[in-house]
RODO-2510 file (C-alpha; in nm, 4 decimals, decimal comma):
residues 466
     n   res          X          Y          Z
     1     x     0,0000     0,0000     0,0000
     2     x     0,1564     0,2944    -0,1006
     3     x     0,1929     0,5701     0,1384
     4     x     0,0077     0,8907     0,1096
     5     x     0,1556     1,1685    -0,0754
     6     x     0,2194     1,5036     0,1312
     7     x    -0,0105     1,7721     0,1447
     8     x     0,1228     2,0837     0,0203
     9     x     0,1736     2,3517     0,2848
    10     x     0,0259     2,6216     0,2574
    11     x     0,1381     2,9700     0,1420
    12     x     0,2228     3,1475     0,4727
    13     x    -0,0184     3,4242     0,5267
    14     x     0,1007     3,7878     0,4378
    15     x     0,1606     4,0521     0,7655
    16     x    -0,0742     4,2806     0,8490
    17     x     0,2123     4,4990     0,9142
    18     x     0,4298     4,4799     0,6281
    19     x     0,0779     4,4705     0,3925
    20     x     0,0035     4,8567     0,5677
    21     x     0,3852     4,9425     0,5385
    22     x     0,3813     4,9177     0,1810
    23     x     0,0883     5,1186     0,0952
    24     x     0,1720     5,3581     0,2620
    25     x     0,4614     5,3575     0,1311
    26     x     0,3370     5,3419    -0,2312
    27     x     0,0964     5,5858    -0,1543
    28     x     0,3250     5,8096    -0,0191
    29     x     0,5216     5,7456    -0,3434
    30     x     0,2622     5,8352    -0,5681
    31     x     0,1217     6,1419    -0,4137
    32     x     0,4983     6,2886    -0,3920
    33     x     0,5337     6,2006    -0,7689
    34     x     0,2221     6,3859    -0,8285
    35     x     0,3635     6,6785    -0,6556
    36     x     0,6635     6,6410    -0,8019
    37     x     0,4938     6,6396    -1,1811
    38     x     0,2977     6,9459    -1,0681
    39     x     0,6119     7,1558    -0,9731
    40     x     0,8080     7,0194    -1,2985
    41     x     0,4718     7,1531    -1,5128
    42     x     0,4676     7,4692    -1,3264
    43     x     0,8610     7,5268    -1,3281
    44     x     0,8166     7,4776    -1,7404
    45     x     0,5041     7,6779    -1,7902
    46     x     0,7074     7,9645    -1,6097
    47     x     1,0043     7,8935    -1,8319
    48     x     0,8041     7,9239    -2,1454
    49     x     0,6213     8,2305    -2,0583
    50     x     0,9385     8,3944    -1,9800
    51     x     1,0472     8,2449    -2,2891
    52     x     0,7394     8,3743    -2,4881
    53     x     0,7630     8,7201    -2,3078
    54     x     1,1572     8,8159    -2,3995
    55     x     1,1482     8,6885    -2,7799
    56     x     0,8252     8,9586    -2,8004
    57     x     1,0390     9,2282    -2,6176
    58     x     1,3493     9,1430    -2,8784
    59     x     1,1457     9,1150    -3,1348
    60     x     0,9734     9,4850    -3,1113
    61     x     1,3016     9,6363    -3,1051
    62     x     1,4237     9,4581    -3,4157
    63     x     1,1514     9,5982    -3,5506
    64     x     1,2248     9,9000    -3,4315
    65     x     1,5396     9,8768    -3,6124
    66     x     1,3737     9,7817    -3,9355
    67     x     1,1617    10,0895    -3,9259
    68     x     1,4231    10,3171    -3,9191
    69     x     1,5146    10,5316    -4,2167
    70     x     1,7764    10,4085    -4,4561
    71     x     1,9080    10,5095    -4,7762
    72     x     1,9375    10,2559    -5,0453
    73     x     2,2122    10,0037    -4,9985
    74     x     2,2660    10,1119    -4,6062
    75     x     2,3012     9,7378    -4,5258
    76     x     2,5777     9,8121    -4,3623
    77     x     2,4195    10,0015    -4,1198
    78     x     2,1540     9,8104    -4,0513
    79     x     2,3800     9,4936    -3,9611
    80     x     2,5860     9,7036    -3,7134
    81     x     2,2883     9,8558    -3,5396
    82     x     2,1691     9,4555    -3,5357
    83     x     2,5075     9,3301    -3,3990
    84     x     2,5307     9,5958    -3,1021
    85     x     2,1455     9,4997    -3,0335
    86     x     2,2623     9,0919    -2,9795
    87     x     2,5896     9,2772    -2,7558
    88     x     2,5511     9,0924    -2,4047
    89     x     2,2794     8,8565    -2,5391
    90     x     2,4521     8,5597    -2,6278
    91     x     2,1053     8,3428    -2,5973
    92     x     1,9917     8,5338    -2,8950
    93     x     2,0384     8,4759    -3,2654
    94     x     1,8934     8,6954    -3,5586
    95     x     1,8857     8,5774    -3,9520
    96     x     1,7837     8,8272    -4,2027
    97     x     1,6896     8,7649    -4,5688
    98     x     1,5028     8,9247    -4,8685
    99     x     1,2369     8,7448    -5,0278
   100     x     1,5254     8,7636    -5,2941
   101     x     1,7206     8,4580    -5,0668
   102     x     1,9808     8,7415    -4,9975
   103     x     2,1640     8,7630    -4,6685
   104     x     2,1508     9,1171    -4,4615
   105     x     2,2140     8,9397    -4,1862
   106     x     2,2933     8,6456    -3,9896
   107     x     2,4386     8,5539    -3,6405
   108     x     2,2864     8,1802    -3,6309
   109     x     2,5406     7,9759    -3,8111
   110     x     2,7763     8,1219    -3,5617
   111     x     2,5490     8,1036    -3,2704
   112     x     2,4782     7,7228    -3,3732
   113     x     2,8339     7,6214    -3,4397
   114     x     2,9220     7,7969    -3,0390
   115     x     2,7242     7,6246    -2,8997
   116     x     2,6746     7,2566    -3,0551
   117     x     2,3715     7,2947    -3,1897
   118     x     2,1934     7,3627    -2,8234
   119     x     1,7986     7,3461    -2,8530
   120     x     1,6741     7,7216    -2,9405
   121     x     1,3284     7,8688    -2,9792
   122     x     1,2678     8,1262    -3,2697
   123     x     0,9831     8,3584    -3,3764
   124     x     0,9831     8,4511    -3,7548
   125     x     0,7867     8,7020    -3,9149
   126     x     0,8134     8,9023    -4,2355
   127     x     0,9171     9,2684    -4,2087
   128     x     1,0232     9,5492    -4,4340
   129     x     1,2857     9,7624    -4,4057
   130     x     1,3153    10,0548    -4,6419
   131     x     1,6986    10,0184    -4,7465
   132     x     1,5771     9,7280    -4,9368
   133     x     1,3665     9,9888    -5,1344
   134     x     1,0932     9,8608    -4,9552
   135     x     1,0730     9,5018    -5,0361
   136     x     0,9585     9,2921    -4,7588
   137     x     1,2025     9,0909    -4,5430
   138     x     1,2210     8,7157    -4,3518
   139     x     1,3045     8,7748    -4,0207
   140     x     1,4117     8,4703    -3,7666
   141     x     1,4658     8,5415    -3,4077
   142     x     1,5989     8,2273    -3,1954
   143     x     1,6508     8,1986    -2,7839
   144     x     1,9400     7,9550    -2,6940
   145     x     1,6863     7,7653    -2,4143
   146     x     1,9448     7,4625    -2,3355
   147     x     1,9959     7,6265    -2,0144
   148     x     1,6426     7,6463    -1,9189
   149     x     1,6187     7,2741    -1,9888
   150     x     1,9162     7,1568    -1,8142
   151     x     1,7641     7,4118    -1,5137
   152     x     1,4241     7,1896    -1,5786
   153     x     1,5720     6,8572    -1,5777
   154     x     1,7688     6,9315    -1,2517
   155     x     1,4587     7,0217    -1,0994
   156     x     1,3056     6,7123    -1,2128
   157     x     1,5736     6,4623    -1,0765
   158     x     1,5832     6,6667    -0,7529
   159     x     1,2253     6,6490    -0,6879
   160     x     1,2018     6,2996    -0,7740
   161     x     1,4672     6,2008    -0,5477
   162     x     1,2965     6,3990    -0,2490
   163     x     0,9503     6,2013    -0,3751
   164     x     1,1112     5,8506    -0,3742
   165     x     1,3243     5,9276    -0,0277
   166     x     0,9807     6,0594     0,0869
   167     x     0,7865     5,7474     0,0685
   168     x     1,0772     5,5313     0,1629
   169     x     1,0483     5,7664     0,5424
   170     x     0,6940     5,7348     0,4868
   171     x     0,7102     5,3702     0,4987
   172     x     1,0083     5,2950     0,7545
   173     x     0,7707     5,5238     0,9869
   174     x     0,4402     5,3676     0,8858
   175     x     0,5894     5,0204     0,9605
   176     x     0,6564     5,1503     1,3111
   177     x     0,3385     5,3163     1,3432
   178     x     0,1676     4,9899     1,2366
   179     x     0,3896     4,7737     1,4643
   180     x     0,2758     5,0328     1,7424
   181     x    -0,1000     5,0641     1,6120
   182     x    -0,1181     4,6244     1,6546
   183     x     0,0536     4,6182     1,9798
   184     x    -0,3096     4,5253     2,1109
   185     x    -0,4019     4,2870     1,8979
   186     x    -0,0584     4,0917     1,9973
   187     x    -0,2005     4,1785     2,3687
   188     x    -0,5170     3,9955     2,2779
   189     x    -0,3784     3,7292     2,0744
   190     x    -0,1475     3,6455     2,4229
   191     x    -0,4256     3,6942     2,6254
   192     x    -0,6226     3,3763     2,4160
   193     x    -0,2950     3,2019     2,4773
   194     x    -0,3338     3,1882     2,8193
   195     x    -0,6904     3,1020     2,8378
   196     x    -0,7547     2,7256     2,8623
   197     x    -1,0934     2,5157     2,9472
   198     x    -0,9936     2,4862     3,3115
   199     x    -1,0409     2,8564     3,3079
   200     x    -1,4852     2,9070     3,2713
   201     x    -1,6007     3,2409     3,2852
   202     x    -1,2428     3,4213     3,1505
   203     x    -1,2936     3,7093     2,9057
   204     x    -1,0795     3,9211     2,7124
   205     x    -1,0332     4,2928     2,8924
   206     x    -1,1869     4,5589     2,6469
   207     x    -1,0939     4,8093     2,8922
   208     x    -0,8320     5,0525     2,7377
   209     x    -0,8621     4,8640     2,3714
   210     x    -0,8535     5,1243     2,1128
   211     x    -1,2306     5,2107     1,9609
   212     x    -1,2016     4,9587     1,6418
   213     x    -1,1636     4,6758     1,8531
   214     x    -1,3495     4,6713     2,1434
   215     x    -1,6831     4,5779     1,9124
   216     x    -1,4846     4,2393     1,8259
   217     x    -1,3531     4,2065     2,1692
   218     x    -1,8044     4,2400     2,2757
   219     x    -1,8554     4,0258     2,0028
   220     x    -1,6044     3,7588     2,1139
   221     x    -1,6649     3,7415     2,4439
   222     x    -2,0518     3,7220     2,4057
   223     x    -1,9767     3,4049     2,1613
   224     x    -1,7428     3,2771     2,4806
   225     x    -2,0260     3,3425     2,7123
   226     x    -2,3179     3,1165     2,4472
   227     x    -2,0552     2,8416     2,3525
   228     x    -2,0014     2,7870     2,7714
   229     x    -2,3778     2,7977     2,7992
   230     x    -2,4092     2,5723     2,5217
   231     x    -2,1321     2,3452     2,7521
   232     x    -2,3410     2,3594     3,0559
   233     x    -2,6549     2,2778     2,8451
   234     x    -2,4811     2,0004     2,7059
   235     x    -2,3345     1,8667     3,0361
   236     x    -2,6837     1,9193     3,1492
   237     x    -2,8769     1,7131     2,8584
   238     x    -2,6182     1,4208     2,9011
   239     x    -2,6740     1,3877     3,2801
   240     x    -3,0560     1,4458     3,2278
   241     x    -3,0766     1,1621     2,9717
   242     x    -2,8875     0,9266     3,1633
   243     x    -3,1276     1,0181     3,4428
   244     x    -3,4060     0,9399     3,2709
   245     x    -3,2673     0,6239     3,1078
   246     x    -3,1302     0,4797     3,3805
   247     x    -3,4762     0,4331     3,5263
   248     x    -3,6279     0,2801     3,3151
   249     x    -3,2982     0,0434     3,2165
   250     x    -3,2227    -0,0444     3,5446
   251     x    -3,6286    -0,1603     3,6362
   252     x    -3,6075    -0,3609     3,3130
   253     x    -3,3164    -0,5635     3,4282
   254     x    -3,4204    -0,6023     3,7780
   255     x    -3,7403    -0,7129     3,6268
   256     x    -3,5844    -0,9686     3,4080
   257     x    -3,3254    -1,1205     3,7147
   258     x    -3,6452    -1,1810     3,9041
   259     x    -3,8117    -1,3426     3,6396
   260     x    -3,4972    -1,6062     3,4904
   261     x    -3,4415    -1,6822     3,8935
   262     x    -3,6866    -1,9234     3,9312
   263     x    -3,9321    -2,1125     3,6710
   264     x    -4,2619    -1,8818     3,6252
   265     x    -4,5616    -1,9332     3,4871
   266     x    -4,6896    -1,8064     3,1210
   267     x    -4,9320    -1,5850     3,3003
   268     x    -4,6324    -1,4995     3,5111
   269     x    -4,3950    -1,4147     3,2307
   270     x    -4,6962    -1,2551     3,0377
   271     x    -4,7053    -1,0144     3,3745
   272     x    -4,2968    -0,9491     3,3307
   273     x    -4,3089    -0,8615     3,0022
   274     x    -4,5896    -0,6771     2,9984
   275     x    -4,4272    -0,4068     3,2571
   276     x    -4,1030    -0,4100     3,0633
   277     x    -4,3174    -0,3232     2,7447
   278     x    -4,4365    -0,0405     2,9250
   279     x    -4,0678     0,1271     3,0172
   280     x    -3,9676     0,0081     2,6675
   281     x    -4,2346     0,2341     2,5041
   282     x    -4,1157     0,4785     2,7747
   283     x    -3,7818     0,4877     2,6665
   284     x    -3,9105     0,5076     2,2970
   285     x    -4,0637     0,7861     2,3179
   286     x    -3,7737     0,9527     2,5256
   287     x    -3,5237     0,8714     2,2147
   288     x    -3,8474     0,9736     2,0114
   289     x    -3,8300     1,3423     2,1492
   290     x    -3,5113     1,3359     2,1540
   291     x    -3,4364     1,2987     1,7631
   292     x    -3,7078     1,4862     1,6832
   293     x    -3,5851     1,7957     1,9131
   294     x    -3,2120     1,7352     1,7262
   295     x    -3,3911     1,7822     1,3766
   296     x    -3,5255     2,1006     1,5492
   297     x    -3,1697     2,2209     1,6610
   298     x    -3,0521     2,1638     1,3321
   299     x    -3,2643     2,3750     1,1464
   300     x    -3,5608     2,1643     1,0736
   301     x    -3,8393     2,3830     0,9381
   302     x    -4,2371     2,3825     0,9307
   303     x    -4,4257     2,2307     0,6647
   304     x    -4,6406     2,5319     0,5980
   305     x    -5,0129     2,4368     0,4265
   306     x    -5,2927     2,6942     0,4448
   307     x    -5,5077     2,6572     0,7459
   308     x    -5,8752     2,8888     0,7061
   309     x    -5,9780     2,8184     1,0495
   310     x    -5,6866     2,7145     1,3408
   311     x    -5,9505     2,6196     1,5769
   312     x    -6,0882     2,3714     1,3920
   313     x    -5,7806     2,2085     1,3275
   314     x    -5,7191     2,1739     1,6756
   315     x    -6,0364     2,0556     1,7681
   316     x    -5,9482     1,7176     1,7955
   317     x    -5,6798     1,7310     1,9811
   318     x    -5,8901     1,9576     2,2419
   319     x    -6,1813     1,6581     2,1844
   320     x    -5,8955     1,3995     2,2887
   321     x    -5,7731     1,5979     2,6387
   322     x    -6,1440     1,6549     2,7689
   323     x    -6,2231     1,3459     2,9457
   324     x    -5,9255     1,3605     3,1215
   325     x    -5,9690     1,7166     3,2291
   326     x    -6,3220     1,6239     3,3293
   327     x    -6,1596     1,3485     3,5315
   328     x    -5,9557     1,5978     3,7394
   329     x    -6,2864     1,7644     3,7607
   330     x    -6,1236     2,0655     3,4799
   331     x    -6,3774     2,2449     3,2420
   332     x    -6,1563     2,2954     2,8439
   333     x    -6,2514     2,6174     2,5818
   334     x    -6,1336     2,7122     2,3530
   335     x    -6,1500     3,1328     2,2755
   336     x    -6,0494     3,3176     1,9043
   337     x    -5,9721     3,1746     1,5850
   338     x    -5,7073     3,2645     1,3500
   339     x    -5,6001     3,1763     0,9696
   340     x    -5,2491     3,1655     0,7915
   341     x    -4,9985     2,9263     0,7126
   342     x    -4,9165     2,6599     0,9770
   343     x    -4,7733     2,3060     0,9981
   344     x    -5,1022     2,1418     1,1727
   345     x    -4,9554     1,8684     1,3248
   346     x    -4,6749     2,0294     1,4852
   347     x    -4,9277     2,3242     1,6200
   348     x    -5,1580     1,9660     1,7105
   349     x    -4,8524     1,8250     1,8600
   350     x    -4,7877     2,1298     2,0642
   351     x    -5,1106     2,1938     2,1952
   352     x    -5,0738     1,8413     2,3351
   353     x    -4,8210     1,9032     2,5392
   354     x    -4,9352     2,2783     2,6585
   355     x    -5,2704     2,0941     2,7350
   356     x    -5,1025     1,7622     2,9516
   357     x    -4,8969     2,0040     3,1105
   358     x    -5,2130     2,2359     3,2202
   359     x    -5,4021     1,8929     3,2828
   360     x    -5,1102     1,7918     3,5357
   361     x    -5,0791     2,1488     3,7153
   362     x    -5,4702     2,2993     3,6911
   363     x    -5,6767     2,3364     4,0352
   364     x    -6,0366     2,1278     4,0470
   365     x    -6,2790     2,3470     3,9472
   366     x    -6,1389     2,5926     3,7959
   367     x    -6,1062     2,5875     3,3698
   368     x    -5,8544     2,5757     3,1174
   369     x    -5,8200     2,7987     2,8336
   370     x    -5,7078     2,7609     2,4745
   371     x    -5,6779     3,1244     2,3160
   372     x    -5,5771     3,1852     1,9999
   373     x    -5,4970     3,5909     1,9517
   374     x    -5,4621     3,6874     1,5700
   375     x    -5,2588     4,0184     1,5230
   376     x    -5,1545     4,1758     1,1896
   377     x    -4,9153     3,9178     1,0501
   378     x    -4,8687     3,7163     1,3590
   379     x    -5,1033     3,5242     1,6055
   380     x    -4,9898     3,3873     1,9483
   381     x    -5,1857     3,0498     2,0498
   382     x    -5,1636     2,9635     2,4612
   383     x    -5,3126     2,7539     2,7314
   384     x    -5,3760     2,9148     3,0619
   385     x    -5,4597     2,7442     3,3292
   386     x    -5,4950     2,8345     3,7241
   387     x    -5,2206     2,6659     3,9164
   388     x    -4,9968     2,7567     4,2074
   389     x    -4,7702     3,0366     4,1395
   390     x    -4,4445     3,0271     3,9420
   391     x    -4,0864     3,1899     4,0385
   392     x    -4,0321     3,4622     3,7711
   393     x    -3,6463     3,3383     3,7964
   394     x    -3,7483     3,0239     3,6677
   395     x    -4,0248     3,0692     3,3587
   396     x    -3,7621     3,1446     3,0905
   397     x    -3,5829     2,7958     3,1776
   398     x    -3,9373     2,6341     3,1983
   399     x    -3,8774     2,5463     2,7967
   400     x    -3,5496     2,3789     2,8676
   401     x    -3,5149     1,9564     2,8542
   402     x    -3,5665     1,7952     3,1449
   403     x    -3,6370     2,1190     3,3373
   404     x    -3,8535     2,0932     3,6392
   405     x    -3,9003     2,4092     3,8667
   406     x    -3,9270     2,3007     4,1529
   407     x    -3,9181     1,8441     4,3614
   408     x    -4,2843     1,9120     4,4029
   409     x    -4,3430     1,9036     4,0113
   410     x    -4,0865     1,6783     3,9588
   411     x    -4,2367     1,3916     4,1800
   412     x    -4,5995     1,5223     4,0337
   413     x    -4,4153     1,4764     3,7070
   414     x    -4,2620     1,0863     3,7829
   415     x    -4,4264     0,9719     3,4535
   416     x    -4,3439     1,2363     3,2244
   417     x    -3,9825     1,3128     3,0922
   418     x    -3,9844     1,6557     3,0779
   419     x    -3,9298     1,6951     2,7429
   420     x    -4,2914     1,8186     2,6632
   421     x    -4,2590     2,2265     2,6784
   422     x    -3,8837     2,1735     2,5433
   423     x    -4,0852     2,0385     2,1925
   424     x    -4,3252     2,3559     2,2532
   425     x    -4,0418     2,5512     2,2046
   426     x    -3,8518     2,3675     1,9241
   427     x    -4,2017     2,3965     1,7226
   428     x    -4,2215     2,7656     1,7356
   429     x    -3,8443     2,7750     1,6136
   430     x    -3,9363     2,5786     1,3007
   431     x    -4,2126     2,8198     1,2571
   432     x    -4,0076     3,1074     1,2660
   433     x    -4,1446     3,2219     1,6303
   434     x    -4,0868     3,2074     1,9829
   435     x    -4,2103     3,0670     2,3339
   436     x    -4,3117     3,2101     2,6138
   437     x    -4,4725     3,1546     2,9637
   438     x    -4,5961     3,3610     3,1990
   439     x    -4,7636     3,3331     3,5941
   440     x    -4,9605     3,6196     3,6984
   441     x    -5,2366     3,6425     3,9937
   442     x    -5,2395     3,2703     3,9932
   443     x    -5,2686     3,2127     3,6491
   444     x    -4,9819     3,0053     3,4409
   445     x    -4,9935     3,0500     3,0686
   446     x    -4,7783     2,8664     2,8184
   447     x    -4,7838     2,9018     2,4335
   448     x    -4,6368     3,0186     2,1339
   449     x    -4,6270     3,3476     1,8720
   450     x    -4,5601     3,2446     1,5448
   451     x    -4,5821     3,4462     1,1938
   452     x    -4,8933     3,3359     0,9975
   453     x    -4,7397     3,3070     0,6944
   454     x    -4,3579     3,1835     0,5565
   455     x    -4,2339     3,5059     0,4042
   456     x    -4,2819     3,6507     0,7265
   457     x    -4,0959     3,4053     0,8856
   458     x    -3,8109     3,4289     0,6641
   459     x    -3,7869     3,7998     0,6836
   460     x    -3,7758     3,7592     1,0968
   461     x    -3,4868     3,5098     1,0803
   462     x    -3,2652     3,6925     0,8299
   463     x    -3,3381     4,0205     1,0972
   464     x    -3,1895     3,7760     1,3696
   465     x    -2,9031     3,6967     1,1829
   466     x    -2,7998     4,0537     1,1531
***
């Protein structure tokens, strides 16, 4: 048999930390960049306006010079008066021709062969000048900018450099920041370190926790506080059930000792088997309950049908409980009527229970009520009865399993296994509703409130969830 082959192992899981660290870091990164792209635009807008603004100036005066008065051939003139006008500028070049292609004058082959051809930015226009005898005249008027650019570019790297050493501080500090920012989740995480199941009742402190995580630390703690009460329950239900099993197990096999110690008679063994039939059916319908309240737990729902008229459809059971309430000397009505959607036999099945359980605890004489209250969407079916008093401490556990309130009831109660209101309650979950009891002025009710129809249901269970 070949062995198994290794499961992979998993990718480890990325920090919190270092996740944080680098955006903010990249963050940081781009927003300096973006800064740094603004001041390069604006440094280079400014460049080219100034740019723009000086070839204008130049150009006006060449003009200027143009304008003048000149006698015919005075080209001489005209290039000295250009040559002292480019005297200190050595960023500016000036070409003259006639539409002719001849040359008055020219300092950009000089200019350009200076200065290695550096990037320059002209304005051209067409003039005249009257020692040409009028004709008009090309003029080109060029700005060395090379130094501009090489002022631009410097700007550029140096801002760039500040950005990128920027969001590499931005992201040494936001590391720290972040280590210091999840110094209480590393509290917390050493605080569930330390808590072990020997330990009941220990909760995280949410004292001092910063704002964002003292909902969680709520949140946790009240799923500590259900899961232990689910513990307790359990504990509970698994010492109850042996209870109750035990019983009935242990009669059985004293029962059966007695009867394979000595021959017996048919009649005899017809006597011993007949009284172990009777805790066997006992113990049936324990295990009975008991699966039917686990379907519950697990989310079970109601079989919904329309009902018209709820009374009616528990008028049999009512029929079936009367002659033993008239036994006990106990009058049964029923008041109100309701319709909706309903799973009949688990409403039957829980009126059976509510009804034994007034049967068992109702005074002589007095009467037992079955009212069913219709509200909007909603109607809330109970059984009140007139019984001794019961300790407001103890009706909320009343719908537990195997829950008696008090060794009075419980010895009253000898035949029953005290799973009857606990199916009560499990029914109204599968309808979507809830239990409820109540003892006031010497009158015990027990029942349920459940939507009347399914959509109704559905929307109160997704509202739970939230």
């Amino acid at each position: 048999m070949s062995a198994a082959a290794p499961r992979p192992r998993a990718p480890p899981s990325p920090s919190l930390g270092g996740t944080l660290s680098l955006w903010l870091g990249l963050q940081g990164l781009v927003g300096a960049l973006a800064v740094a792209a603004a001041v390069v635009a604006v440094n280079a807008w400014t460049l080219e306006a100034r740019q723009a603004d000086l070839l204008q100036v130049k150009s006006a005066i060449v003009r200027q010079e143009l304008a003048r008065p000149a006698p015919a051939g005075a080209a001489h003139d005209l290039q000295q008066h250009l040559a002292a006008f480019l005297a200190g500028h050595e960023a500016m070049s000036l070409s003259v021709r006639t539409v002719a292609g001849d040359l008055l004058f020219d300092s950009i082959t000089a200019a350009a062969a200076s200065s290695n051809a550096r990037p320059v930015r002209t304005i051209a226009w067409r003039d005249r000048w009257p020692g040409a005898g009028g004709q008009p005249v090309d003029v080109v008027l060029g700005l060395d900018i090379g130094a501009d650019i090489a002022l631009l570019q410097r700007v550029a790297w140096i801002v760039i450099a500040a950005s990128v050493a920027a969001a590499m501080l931005s992201s040494l500090t936001g590391y720290a920041l972040v280590r210091r920012g999840l110094r209480p989740i590393r509290a917390l995480s050493a605080a569930l370190d330390e808590m072990t199941p020997s330990q009941p009742g220990a909760r995280l402190p949410d004292r001092g926790q910063p704002a964002e995580l003292v909902p969680l630390i709520q949140h946790f703690n009240a799923l500590l506080a259900r899961t232990e009460e689910a513990y307790r329950q359990l504990e509970s239900f698994n010492a109850d059930v042996a209870h109750e099993l035990r019983t009935p197990l242990t009669t059985l096999i004293g029962s059966s000792e007695v009867a394979l110690r000595r021959s017996r008679s048919l009649d005899e063994l017809r006597d011993v088997i007949a009284g172990n039939l009777e805790d066997l059916r006992r113990l049936a319908f324990v295990v009975k309950d008991m699966l039917f309240l686990s379907r519950a737990d697990r989310g079970a729902r109601a079989r919904r049908t329309p009902v018209p008229s709820l009374a009616a459809a528990l008028s049999d059971i009512v029929q079936f409980h009367e002659p033993g309430l008239d036994e006990r000397q106990v009058a049964l009505v029923v008041e109100g009527d309701a319709r909706g959607d309903f799973d009949v036999a688990l409403l039957q099945r829980a009126v059976a229970n509510l009804l034994g359980n007034a049967s068992r605890h109702a005074l002589p004489g007095t009467t037992v009520r079955v009212c069913i209250e219709p509200t909007t969407d909603r109607v809330r079916l109970s059984v009140v009865n007139r019984g001794a008093p019961i300790d407001e401490a103890c009706l909320p556990r009343l719908f537990t399993r195997f829950y008696r309130d008090d060794p009075a009831r419980e010895r009253a109660d000898a035949a029953h296994h005290g799973l009857g209101l606990a199916i009560v309650a499990a029914i109204a979950r599968m309808h979507g509703g809830t239990a409820f009891a109540r003892s006031r002025d010497g009158h015990n009710a027990f029942g349920i409130e459940l939507p009347t129809s399914e959509h109704v249901a559905s929307a109160a269970a997704v509202g739970t969830r939230r």
